[in-house]
C-alpha positions in Angstrom: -54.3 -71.7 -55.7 -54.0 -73.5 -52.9 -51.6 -73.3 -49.5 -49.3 -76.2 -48.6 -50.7 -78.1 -45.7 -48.2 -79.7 -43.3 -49.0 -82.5 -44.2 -50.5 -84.2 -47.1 -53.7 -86.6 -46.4 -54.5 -90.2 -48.0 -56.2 -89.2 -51.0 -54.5 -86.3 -52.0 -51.7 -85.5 -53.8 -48.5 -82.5 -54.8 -48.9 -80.8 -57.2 -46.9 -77.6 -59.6 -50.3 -76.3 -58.5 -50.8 -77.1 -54.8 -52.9 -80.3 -53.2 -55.9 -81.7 -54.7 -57.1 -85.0 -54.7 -56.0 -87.4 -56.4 -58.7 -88.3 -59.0 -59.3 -84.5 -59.7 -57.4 -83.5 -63.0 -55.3 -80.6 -63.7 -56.2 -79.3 -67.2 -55.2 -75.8 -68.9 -58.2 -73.9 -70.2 -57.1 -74.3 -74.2 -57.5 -78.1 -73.3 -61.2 -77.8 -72.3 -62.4 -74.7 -73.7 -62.3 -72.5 -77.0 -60.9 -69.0 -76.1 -61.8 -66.5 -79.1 -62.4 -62.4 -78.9 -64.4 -60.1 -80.3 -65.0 -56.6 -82.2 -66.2 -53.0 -82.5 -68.3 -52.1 -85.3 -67.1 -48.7 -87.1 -68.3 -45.9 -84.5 -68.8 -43.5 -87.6 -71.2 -45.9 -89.6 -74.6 -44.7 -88.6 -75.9 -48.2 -90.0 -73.8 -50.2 -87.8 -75.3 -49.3 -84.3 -79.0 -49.2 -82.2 -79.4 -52.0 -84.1 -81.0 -54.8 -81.4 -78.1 -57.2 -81.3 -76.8 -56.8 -77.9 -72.9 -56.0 -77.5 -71.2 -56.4 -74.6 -67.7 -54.5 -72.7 -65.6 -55.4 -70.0 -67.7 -53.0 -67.7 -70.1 -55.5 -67.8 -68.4 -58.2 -66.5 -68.0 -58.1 -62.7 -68.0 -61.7 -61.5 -72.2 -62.1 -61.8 -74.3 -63.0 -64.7 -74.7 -60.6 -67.9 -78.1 -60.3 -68.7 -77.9 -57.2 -70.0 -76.1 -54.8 -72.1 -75.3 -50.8 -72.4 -75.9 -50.6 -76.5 -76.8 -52.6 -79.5 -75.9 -52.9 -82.7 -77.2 -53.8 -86.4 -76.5 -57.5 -88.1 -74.8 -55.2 -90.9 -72.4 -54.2 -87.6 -71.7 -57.6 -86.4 -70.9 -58.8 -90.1 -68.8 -55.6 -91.0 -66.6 -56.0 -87.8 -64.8 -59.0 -86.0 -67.6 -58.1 -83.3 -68.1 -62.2 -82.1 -71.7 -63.8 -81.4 -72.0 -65.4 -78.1 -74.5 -67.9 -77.0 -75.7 -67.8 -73.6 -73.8 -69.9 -71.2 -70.8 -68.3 -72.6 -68.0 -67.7 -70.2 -66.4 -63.5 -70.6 -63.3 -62.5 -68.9 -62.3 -58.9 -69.6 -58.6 -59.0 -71.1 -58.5 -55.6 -70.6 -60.1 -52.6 -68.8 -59.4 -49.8 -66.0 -59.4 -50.3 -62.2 -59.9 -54.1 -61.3 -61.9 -54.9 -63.9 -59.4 -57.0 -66.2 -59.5 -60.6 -65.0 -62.9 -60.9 -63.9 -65.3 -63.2 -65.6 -68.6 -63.6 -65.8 -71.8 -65.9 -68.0 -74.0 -64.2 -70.6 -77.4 -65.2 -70.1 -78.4 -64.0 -73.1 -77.1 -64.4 -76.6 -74.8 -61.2 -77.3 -72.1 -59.9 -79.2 -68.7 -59.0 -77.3 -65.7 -56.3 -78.2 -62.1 -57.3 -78.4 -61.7 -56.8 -75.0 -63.8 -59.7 -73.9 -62.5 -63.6 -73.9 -65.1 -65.6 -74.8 -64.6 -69.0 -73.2 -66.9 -71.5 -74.2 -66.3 -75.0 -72.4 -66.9 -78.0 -73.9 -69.8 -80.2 -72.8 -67.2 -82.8 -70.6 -67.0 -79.8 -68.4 -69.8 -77.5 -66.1 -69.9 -73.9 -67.2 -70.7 -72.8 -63.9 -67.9 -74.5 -61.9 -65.4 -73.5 -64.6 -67.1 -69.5 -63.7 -66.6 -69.8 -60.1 -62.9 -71.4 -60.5 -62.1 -68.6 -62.4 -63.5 -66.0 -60.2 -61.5 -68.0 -57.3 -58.2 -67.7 -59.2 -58.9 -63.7 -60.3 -55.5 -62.1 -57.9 -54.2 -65.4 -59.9 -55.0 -64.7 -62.9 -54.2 -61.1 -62.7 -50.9 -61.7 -62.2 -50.1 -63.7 -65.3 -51.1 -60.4 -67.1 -48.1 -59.2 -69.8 -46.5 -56.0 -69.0 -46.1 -53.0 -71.2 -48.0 -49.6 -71.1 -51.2 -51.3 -70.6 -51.3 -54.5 -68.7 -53.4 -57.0 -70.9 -54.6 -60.7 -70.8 -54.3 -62.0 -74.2 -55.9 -65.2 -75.7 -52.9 -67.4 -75.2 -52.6 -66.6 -71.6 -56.1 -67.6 -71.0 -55.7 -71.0 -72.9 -52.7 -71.5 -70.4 -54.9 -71.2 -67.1 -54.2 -74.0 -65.1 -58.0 -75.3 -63.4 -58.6 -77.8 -61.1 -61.3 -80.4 -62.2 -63.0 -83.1 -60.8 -65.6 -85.2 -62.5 -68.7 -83.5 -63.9 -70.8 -84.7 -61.1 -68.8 -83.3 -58.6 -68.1 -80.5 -60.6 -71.8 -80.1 -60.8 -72.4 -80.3 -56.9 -70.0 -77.4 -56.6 -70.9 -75.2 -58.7 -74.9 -75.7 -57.1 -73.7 -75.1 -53.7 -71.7 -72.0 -54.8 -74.8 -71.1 -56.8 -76.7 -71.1 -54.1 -75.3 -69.0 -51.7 -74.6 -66.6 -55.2 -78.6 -66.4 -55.1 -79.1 -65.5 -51.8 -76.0 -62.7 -52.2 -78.4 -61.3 -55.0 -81.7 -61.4 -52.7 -79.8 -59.3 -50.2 -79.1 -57.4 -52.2 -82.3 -56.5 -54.3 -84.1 -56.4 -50.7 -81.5 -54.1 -49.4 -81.6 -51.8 -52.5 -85.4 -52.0 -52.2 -85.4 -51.1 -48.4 -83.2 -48.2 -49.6 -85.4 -46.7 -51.9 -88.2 -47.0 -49.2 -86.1 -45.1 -46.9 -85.2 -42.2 -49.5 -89.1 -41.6 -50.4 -89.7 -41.4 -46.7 -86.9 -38.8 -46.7 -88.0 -37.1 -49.4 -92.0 -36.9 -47.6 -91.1 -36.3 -44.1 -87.7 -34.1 -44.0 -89.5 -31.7 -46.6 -93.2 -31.6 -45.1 -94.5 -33.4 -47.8 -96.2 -35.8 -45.5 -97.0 -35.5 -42.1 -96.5 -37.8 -39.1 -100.3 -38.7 -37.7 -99.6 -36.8 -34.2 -98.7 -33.6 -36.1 -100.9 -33.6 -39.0 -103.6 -31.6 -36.6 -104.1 -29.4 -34.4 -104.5 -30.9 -30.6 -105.9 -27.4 -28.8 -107.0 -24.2 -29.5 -109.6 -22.9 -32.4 -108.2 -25.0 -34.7 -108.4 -27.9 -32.7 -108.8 -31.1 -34.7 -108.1 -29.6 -37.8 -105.4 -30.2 -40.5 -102.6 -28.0 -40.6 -102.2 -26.5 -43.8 -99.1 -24.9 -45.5 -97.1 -21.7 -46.0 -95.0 -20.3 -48.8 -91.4 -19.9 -47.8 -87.7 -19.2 -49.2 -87.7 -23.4 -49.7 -91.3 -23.6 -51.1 -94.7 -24.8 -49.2 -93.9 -25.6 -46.2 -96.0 -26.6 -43.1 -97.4 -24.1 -41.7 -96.3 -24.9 -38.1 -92.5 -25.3 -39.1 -89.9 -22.4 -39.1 -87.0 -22.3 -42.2 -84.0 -21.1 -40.4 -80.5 -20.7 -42.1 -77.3 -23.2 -40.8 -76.4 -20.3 -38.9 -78.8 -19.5 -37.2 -79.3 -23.2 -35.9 -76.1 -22.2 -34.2 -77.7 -19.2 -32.4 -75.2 -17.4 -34.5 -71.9 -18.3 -32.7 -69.0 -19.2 -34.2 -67.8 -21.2 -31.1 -70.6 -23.3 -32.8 -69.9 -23.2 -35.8 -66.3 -23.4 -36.6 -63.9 -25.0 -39.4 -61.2 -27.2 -38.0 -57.7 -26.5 -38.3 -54.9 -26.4 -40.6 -52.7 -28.7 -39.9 -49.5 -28.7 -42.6 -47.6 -31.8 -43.6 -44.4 -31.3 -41.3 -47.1 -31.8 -38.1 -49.0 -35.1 -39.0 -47.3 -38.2 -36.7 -48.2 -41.8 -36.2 -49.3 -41.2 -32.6 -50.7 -38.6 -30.4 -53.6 -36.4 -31.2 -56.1 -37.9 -33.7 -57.0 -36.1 -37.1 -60.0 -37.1 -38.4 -60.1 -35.9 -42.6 -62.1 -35.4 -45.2 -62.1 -38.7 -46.1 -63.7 -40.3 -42.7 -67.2 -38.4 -43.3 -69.4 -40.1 -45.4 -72.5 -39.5 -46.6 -74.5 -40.0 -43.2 -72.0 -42.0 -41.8 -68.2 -41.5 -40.0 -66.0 -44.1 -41.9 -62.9 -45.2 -40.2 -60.0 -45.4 -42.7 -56.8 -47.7 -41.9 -54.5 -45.3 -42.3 -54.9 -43.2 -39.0 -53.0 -39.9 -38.5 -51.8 -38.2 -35.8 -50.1 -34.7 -34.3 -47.9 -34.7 -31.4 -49.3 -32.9 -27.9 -47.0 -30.1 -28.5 -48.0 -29.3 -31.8 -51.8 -29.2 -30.5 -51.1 -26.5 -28.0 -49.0 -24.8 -30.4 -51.5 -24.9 -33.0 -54.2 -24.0 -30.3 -55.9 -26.6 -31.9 -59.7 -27.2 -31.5 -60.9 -30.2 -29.6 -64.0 -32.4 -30.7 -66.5 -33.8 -28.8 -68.8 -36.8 -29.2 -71.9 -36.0 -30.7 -70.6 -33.2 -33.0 -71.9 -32.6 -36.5 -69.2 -32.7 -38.8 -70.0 -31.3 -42.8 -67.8 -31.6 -45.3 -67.0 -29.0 -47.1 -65.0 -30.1 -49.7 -66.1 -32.2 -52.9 -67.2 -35.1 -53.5 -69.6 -34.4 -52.4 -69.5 -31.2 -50.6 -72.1 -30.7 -47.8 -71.7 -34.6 -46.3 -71.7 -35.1 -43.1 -71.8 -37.3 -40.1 -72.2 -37.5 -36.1 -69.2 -37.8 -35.0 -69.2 -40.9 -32.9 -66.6 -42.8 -30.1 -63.7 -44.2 -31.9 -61.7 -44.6 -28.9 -59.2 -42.0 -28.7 -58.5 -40.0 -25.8 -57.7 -36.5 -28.1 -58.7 -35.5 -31.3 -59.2 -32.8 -33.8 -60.3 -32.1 -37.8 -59.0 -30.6 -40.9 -59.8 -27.2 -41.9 -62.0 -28.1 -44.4 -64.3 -29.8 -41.9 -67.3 -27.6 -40.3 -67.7 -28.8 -36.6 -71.2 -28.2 -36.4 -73.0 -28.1 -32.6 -76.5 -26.6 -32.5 -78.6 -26.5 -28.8 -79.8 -30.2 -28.5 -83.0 -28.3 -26.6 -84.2 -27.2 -29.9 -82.3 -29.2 -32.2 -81.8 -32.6 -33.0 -79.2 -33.8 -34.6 -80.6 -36.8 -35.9 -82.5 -34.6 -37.5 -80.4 -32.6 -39.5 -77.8 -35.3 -40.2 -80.8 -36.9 -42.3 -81.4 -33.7 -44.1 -77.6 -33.5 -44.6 -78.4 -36.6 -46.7 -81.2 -35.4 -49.3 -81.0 -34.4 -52.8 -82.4 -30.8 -51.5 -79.4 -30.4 -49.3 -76.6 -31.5 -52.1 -78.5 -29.2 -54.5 -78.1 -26.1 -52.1 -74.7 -27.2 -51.2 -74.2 -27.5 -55.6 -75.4 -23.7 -55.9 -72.3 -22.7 -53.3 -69.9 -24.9 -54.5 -66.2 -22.8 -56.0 -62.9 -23.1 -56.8 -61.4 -24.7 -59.9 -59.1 -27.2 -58.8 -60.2 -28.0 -55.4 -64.3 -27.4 -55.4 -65.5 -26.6 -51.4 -67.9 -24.5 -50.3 -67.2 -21.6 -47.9 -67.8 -22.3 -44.2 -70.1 -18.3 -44.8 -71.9 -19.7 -47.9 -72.9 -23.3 -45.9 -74.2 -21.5 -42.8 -76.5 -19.3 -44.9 -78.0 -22.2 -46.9 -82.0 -22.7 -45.0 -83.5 -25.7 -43.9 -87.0 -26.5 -42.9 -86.9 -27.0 -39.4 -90.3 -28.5 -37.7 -90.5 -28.5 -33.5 -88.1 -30.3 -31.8 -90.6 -33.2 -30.3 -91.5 -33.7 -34.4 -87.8 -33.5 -35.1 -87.4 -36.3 -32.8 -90.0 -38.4 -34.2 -89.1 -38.1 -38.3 -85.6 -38.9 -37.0 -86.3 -42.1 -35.2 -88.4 -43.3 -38.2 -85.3 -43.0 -40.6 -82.9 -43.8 -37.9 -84.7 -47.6 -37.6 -84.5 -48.1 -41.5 -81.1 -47.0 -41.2 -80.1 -49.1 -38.7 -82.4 -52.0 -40.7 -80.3 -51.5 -43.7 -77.3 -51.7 -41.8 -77.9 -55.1 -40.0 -78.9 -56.5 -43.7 -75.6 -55.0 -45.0 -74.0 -57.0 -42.0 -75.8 -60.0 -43.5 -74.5 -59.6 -46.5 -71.1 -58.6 -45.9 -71.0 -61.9 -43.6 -72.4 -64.0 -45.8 -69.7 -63.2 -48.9 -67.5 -64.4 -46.3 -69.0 -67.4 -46.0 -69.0 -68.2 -50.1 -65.6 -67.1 -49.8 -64.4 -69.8 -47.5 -66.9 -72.2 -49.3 -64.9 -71.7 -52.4 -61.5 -72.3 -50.8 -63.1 -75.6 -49.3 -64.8 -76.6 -52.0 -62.4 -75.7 -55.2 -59.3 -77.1 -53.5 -61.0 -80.4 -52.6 -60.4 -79.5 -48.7 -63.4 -80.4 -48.5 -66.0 -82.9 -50.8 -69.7 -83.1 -51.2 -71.8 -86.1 -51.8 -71.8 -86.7 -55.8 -73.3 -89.2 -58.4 -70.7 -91.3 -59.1 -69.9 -91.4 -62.9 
């Protein structure tokens, strides 16, 4: 749990488990805890479910609080199956369950029934719930580890009794588990704030990118007859529409030119290298946003000429046409390489920045109306893409280029708002996480009431 220091300081000690100090005991979880499982009810007993006693699976448990569960069933359920009752304060780690999930833990907050997946641990009152949680979430690569092997990798009961935990007294315990608490609160403000500023952003989307809602400096006319007057709408191939914008195909926003509208190239297994020419891939577009991956890859000079390879620029849009989903995209931004070129399955996308902008169209890229379109397109059986003819005939609502400008600074600010509270967040997860290597270990101690 803990790394070997170079040297051990007064007031700590060796142990099988690392350094702690020395008052802190090192107890298994059997010794502290009960560890029990639970049950499903018969699916095929109509009487047995959406009943409202909740029942809780390992895809619930993620580290956080349970408050919460996916279905319900009947007191007739619980007592026909070895389905367990929890109280909350309950501690559930899933024995079991695809991905990352097995090994986690997390605390019911509500009284509920668990599957035999679930652990139920449920500490005695010498001990703090809470700490115990966080310890456990700590030790998760730990505790993964200890899993048994076999077609499915499992935790059963009697490795969880066997868990090794580090434990001061209650009161420090207890002053732990607070200042990890803590900082978990503030993790789940972020959070709901950053979901909420999301939702903002896509209703803005949803009002501004479609015409829905105008900007105050376009909403009238400023000369003319109709000066002073609202503008009104028109029917179009997308629906109303103002009656000042134009709905122009993909295409067309390239003037019609290939040269500006092209796929990448194909580039076959037998040319990829660690060095030379960068290939960007499916993979680095996200939705909106370019996402650098660690594992870079690369074609040799040669194999660029050979190839006649197509060059990108800074500044290009790049679409994805290849699920999931098809139709993403992102501006391609400076990553620091000198060459560098896409996969066929990439659009390079450049339309006239003097009556496009790019901005623009990237945030349209990103709206339910876009990924339906793309949806409608969409082929293939085992690889689903949509044809580079079929994405540059798809229409967009296009307004001027001055109000293009505008509705894409708006979203570009709550973009880049949601990205600096991401930053927050992602920092301060960093900070609980070297809080609870500090604090768990005993590296470092917080003022307690003595017991």
């Amino acid at each position: 749990m803990s790394k070997l220091p170079l040297s051990i300081p007064d007031g700590y000690e060796l142990t099988e488990h690392g350094v702690f100090p020395k008052e802190w005991d090192i107890k298994a979880i059997g010794e502290i805890a009960s560890v029990s499982s639970g049950g499903t009810p018969n699916r095929k007993v109509k009487d047995f479910w959406d009943g409202d006693i909740p029942w809780v699976t390992t895809t619930l448990i993620n580290g956080n609080d349970i408050s919460y569960a996916n279905e319900f069933i009947t007191k007739k359920g619980l007592e026909s199956s070895s389905a367990k009752m929890c109280k909350a304060g309950t501690i559930l780690m899933a024995m079991y369950g695809q991905g990352k999930t097995r090994g986690k833990a997390g605390a019911l907050t509500i009284d509920a029934s668990i599957n035999q997946a679930c652990a139920a641990i449920e500490v005695n009152s010498s001990d703090s719930g809470e700490y115990i949680l966080h310890t456990l979430n700590y030790m998760y690569e730990d505790i993964r580890e200890l899993s048994n092997s076999g077609g499915q990798e499992n935790l059963s009961s009697g490795i969880i009794k066997g868990i090794k935990l580090p434990l001061p007294s209650k009161s420090e315990q207890t002053a732990i588990a607070n200042a990890l608490s803590d900082v978990d609160a503030l993790l789940t403000e972020l959070e709901k704030l950053i979901a909420k500023k999301q939702a903002i952003k896509t209703a803005t989307m949803q009002h501004l990118l479609t015409g829905k809602t105008r900007l105050p400096q376009f909403a009238t006319y400023t000369e003319g007859e109709k000066q002073g007057q609202q503008k009104g709408t028109k029917p179009s191939e997308l629906g109303e529409v103002p009656e000042d914008w134009d709905v122009q195909t993909v295409y067309e926003l390239a003037e019609g030119q290939k040269s500006l509208f092209d796929d990448g190239d194909w580039i076959e297994a037998e040319y990829i290298t660690d060095k030379g020419v960068r290939l960007i891939q499916t993979g680095n577009i996200g939705v909106g946003r370019y996402q650098e991956k660690e594992n870079k890859k690369y074609i040799s000079e040669s194999s660029f000429i050979k190839l006649k390879c197509k060059e990108l620029k800074q500044g290009d849009l790049l679409i994805c046409r290849l699920a999931e989903p098809a139709g993403r995209a992102c501006i391609f931004p400076d990553i620091g390489e000198e060459k560098i070129i896409t996969s066929v399955d990439v659009t390079i996308f450049r339309p006239p920045v003097e009556t496009v902008n790019r901005e623009y169209l990237l945030h349209y890229f990103s709206t339910n109306e876009w990924f339906s379109s793309v949806l409608e397109q969409v082929g293939g059986t085992t690889h689903k893409r949509i044809s580079r003819g079929a994405l540059g005939r798809i229409r967009v609502p296009m307004p001027k280029l001055a109000e293009q400008t505008a509705i894409a600074t708006i979203l570009s600010d709550m973009d880049n708002e949601i990205q600096t509270l991401e930053q927050r967040l992602a920092k301060t997860r960093q900070i609980k996480q070297g809080m609870m290597q500090e604090l768990l270990t005993g590296r470092t101690r917080l003022p307690f009431d003595k017991e």
